[in-house]
ZAMARGU-4260 file (C-alpha; in steps of 0.2 Angstrom, whole numbers, plus 5000, padded with zeros to 4 digits):
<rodrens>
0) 6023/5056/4797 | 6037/5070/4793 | 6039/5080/4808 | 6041/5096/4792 | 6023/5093/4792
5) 6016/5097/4809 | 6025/5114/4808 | 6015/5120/4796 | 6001/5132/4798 | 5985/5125/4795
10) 5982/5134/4777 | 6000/5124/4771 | 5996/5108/4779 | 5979/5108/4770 | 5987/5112/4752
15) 5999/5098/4757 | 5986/5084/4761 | 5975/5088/4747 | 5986/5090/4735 | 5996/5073/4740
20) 5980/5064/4739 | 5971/5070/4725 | 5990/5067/4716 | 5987/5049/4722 | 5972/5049/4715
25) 5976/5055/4697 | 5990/5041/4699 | 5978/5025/4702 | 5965/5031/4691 | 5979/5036/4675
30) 5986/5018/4680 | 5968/5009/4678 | 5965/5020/4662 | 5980/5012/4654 | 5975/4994/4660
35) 5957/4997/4656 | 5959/4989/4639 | 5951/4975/4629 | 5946/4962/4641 | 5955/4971/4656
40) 5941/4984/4655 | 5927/4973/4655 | 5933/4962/4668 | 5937/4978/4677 | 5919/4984/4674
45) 5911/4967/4680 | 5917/4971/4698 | 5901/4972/4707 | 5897/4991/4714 | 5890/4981/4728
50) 5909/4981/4738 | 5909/5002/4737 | 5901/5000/4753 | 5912/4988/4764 | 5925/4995/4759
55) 5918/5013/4761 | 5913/5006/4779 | 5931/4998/4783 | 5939/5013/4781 | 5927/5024/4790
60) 5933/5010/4805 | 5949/5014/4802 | 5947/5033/4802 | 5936/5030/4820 | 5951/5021/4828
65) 5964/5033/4823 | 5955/5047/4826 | 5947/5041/4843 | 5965/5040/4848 | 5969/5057/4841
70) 5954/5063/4851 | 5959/5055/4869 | 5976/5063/4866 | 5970/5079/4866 | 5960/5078/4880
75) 5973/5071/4889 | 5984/5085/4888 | 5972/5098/4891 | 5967/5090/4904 | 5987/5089/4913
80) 5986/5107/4909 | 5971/5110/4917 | 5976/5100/4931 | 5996/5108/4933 | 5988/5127/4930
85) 5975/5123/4942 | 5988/5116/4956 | 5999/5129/4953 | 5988/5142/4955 | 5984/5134/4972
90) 6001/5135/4978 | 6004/5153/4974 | 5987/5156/4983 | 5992/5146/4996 | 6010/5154/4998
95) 6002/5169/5008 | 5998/5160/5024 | 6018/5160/5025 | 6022/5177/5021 | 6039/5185/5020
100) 6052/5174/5013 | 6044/5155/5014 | 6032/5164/5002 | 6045/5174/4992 | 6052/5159/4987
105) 6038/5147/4984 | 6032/5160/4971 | 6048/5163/4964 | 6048/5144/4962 | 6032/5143/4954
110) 6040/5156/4941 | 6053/5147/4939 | 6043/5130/4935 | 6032/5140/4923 | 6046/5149/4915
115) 6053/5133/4910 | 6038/5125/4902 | 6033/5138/4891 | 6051/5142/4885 | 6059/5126/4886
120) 6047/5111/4889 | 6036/5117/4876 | 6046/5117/4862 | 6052/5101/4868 | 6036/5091/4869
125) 6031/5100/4852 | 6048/5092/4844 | 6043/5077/4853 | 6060/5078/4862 | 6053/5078/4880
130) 6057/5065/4892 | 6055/5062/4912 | 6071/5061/4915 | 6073/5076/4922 | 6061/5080/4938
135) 6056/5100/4938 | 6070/5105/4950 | 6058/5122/4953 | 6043/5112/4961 | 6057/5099/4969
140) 6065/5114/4978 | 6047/5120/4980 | 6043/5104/4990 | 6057/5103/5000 | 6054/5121/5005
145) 6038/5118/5012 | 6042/5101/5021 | 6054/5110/5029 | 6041/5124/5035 | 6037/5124/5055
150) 6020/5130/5055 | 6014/5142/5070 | 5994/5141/5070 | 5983/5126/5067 | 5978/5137/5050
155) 5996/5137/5044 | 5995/5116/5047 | 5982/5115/5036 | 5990/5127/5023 | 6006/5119/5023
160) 5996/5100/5019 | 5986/5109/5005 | 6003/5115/4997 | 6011/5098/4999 | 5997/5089/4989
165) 5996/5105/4976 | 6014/5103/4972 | 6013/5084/4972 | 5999/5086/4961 | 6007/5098/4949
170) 6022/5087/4945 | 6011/5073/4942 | 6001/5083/4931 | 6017/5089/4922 | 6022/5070/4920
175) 6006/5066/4912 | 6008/5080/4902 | 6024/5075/4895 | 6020/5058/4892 | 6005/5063/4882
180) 6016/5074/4871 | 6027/5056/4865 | 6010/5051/4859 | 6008/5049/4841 | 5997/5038/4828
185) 6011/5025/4824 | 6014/5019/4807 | 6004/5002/4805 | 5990/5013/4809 | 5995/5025/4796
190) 5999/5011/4783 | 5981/5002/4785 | 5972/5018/4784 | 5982/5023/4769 | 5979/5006/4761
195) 5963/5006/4763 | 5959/5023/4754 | 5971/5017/4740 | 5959/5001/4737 | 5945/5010/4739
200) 5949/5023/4724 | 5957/5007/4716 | 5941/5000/4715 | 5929/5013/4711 | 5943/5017/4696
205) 5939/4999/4689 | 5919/4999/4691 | 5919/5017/4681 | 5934/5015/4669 | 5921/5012/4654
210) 5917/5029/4660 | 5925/5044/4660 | 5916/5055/4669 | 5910/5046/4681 | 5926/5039/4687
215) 5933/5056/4688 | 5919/5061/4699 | 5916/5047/4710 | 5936/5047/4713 | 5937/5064/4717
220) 5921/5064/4729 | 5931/5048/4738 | 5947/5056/4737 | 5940/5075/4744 | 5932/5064/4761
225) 5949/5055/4763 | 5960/5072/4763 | 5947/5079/4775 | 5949/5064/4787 | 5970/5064/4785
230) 5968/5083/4788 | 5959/5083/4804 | 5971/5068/4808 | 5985/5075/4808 | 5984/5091/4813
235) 5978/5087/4828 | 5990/5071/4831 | 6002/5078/4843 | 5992/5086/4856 | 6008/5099/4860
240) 6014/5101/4840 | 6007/5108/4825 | 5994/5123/4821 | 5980/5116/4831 | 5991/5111/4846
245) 5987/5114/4864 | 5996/5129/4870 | 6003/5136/4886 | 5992/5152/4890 | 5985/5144/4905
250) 6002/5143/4914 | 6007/5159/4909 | 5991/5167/4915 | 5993/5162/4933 | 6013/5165/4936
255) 6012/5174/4948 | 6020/5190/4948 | 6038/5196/4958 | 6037/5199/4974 | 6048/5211/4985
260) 6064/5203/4988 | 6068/5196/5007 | 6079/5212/5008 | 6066/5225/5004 | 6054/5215/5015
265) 6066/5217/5031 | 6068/5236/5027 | 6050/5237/5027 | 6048/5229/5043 | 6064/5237/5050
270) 6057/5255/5044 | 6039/5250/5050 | 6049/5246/5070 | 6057/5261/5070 | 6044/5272/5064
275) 6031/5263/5080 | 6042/5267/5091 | 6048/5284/5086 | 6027/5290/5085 | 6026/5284/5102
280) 6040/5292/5111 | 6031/5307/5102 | 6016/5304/5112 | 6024/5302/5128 | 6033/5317/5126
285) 6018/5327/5120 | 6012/5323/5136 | 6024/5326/5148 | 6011/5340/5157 | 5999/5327/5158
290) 6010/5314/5164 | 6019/5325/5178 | 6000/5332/5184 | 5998/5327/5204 | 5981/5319/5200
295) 5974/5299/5199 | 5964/5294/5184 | 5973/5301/5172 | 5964/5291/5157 | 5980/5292/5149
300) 5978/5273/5146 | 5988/5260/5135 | 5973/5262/5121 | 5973/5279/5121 | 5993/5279/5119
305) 5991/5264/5106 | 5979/5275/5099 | 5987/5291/5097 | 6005/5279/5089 | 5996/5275/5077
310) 5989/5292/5073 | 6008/5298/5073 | 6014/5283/5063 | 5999/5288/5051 | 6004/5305/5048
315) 6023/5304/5048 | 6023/5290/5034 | 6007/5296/5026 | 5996/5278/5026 | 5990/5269/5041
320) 6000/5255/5051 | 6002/5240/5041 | 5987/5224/5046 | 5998/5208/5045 | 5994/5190/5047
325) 6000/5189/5065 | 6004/5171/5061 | 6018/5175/5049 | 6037/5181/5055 | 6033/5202/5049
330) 6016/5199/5059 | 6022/5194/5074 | 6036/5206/5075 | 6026/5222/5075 | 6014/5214/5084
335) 6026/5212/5099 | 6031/5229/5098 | 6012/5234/5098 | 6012/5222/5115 | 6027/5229/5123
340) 6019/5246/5121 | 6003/5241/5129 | 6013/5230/5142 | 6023/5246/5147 | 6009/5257/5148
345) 6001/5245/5160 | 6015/5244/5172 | 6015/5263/5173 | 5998/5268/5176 | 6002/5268/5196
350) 6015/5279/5194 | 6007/5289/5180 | 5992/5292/5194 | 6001/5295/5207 | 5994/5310/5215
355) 6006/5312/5227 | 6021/5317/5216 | 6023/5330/5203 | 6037/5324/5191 | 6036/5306/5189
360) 6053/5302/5178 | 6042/5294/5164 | 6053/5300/5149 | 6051/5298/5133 | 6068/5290/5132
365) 6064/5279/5148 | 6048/5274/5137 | 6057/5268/5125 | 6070/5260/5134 | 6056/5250/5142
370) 6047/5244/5124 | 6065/5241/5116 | 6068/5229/5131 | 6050/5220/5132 | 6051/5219/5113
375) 6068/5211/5113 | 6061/5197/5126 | 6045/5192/5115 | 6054/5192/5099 | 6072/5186/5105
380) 6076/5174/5089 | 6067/5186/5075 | 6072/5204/5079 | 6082/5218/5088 | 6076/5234/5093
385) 6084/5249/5102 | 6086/5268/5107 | 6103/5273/5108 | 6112/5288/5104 | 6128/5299/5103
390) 6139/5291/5117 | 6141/5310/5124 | 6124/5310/5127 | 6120/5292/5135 | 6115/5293/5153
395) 6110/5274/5154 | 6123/5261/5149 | 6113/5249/5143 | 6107/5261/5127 | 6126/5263/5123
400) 6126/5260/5104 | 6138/5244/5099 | 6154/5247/5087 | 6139/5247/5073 | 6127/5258/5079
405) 6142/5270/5085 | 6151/5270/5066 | 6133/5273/5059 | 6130/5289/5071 | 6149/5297/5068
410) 6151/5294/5050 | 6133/5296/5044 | 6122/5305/5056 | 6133/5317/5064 | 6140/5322/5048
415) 6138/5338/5038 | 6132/5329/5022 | 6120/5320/5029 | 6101/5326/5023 | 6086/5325/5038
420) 6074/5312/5035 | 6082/5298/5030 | 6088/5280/5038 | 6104/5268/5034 | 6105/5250/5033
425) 6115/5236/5030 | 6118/5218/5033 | 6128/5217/5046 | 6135/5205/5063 | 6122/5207/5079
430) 6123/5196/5095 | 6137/5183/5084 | 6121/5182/5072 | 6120/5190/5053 | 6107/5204/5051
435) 6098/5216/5043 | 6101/5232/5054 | 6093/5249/5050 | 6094/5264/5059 | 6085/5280/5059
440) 6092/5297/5066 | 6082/5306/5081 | 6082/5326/5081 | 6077/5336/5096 | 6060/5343/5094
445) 6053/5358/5102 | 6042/5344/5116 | 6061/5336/5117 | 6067/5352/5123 | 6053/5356/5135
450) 6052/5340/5143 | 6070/5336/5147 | 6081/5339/5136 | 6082/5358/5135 | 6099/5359/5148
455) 6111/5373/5150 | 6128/5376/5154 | 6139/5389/5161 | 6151/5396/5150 | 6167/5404/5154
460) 6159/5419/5157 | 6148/5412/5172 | 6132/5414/5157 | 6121/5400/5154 | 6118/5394/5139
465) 6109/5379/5130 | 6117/5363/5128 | 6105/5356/5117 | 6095/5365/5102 | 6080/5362/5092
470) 6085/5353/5076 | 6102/5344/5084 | 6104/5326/5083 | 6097/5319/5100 | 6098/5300/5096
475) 6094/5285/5086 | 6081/5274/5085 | 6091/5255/5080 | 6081/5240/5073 | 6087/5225/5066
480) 6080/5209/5058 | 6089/5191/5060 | 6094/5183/5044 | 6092/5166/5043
</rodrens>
């Protein structure tokens, strides 16, 4: 059958059967009208009405077998569609339980896969073009990607099976899918069938040919049922092609949409580290009176210092603090900051009770020191974290800011162009290892300048004055996430 045919619409199609067939039929029955003389016509009308019937029947068969395969075709391919969207689908659900980039780039893969079928494979399998020689090189990547996952909980184990057998699954399902497109009714099948309705029209021309009317009628009933049949035939022969052909929408429906990119997600969790640790060096230095008091039992607790981050982080950013699987990378990450802040807190509380001494040295900047170095140990491979500052204002050498962190200060922080309130980051060198490093400006507050920082000097006059003010650049919180 022409492949002009099955790109038809349906309307076309149907003018094209019909009228090929009922031209046929004009054809045999003009044909028998001219034989259908003298004793031609009556042997022709001797012809026993009685073989109508099996022949009627016979071609019915042939109709059956045709269309039983037409029928199994179809379902087929809806069913490989079913069976891809539905993997799919499970994968991109799936995806989440390894969220940052493992999950960035399982989706984006998925798009990928999806984005090719409908634009590319499609046409392809409706052309009948398609082949397996080429392996989708979207869900291959896919599957290398997640064989090459380590999972960290028992849960990402399970998930990590569940995607293998989904994307396993899925290219089977295209396979099928592809290999259902090539089928087609061959021609023998389309030779008998068309024979048969010839013969059949044939004869029912000779038995009326002593009839006009009749023979018009009868043929034309026959002939009406045999263009239905071709009609259904072929527009539903190739399951991918023609007017009636099964379509893509499931796929597109469950691409998944863009995710953030890998770079966006570190600034995110970069910004998120800073911002912690920043609210809570605001609520040690809020507290300094409380802290210094010559009293035990304080109640100035870990919770209560956890609590009152958050409340700072809440208001500084405008939403709460982020709940992340703690099983995936970002999770983990501020998680250990949480844990370091809770872990310093701890080892403090003896000297935060002390009733015995009034000024206890617990800083805001010691605070942080402490959480930047108890952070650094849980997280050694995944991130960085650090308060540093103007090297003019270090007093302990092990906040010096690195080549980086010193460049970032002089030239953006310290100069006069630079506007309040926003951070700097870029992919740079940290510890010999490539990183996503982001740094966010510190300014002395009026708590700053009540708790320690609000020193004076003696200028060359003998009069003292204020080395720091309120507003000055007092340091830099520096965080940094290690690029694989």
């Amino acid at each position: 059958m022409s492949a002009w045919l099955y790109a038809l619409p349906i309307g076309w199609m149907a003018v094209c059967v019909f009228g090929f067939t009922f031209f046929l039929t004009w054809i045999i029955y003009a044909i028998v009208k001219m034989l259908a003389v003298g004793e031609r016509a009556k042997a022709f009308m001797s012809i026993s009405g009685g073989m109508l019937p099996p022949l009627g029947v016979v071609y019915g068969l042939f109709v059956t077998i045709v269309a039983s395969q037409v029928w199994a075709d179809i379902d087929k391919a809806n069913t490989a569609v079913y069976r891809e969207a539905s993997a799919l689908s499970a994968v991109v659900f799936l995806a989440s339980s390894f969220p940052g980039e493992p999950e960035i780039r399982i989706r984006t893969l998925v798009r990928r896969h999806i984005h090719e079928a409908v634009n590319q494979e499609w046409p392809m399998m409706a052309q009948h073009t398609a082949n397996l020689k080429i392996t989708s090189q979207p869900l291959a990547e896919a599957l290398q990607l997640v064989l090459t996952l380590t999972p960290r909980s028992g849960g990402q184990t399970t998930a990590q099976n569940a995607i293998v057998t989904a994307l396993e699954n899925a290219l089977d399902a295209r396979r099928q899918r592809i290999v259902v497109s090539l089928s087609d009714v061959n021609w023998v099948k389309w030779v008998c069938l068309i024979l048969q309705a010839i013969c059949t029209l044939l004869t029912i021309a000779m038995i009326h040919c002593g009839n006009r009317i009749a023979s018009i009628s009868a043929m034309g009933v026959f002939a009406t049922g045999v263009a239905v049949s071709i009609l259904i035939i072929v527009s539903h022969n190739r399951p991918f092609g023609g007017p009636l052909a099964v379509n893509s929408d499931l796929l597109a429906q469950i691409e998944p949409e863009e995710m953030l990119s890998q770079k966006e997600t570190n600034h995110t969790v970069a910004l998120h580290l800073t911002t912690l640790l920043h609210a809570g060096r605001k609520v040690i230095s809020d507290h300094q009176g409380l802290i210094n008091q010559k009293s035990a039992d304080k109640a100035f607790t870990a919770e209560k210092v956890i609590a009152e981050t958050m409340n700072n982080y809440a208001q500084s950013t405008g939403h709460p603090f982020p709940d992340l699987d703690k099983n995936s990378a970002e999770g983990m990450i501020l998680q250990a900051e949480l844990d370091a802040i809770t872990e310093v807190m701890n080892n403090a509380q003896p000297l935060i009770n002390n009733p015995k001494l009034g000024f206890k040295g617990f800083l805001p900047a010691i605070f942080a020191y402490q959480v930047a170095q108890s952070f650094n140990k849980k997280v050694d491979n995944l991130a960085y974290l650090k308060l540093t500052a103007p090297q003019e204002l270090i007093m302990l050498k092990s906040n010096m800011p690195d080549d980086w962190e010193s460049q970032i200060i002089k030239t953006k922080f310290q100069s006069s162009t630079w506007e309040k309130g926003g951070s700097f980051d870029e992919v740079a060198e940290l510890n010999g290892k490539k990183a996503f490093r982001l740094m966010i400006p510190e300014y002395y507050d009026a708590s700053c300048l009540q708790a320690c920082h609000g020193l004076t000097k003696e200028d060359s006059h003998g009069k003292k004055i204020s080395v720091s003010k309120l507003g000055d650049l007092g340091g830099a919180i520096s965080a940094a996430i290690y690029l694989k």
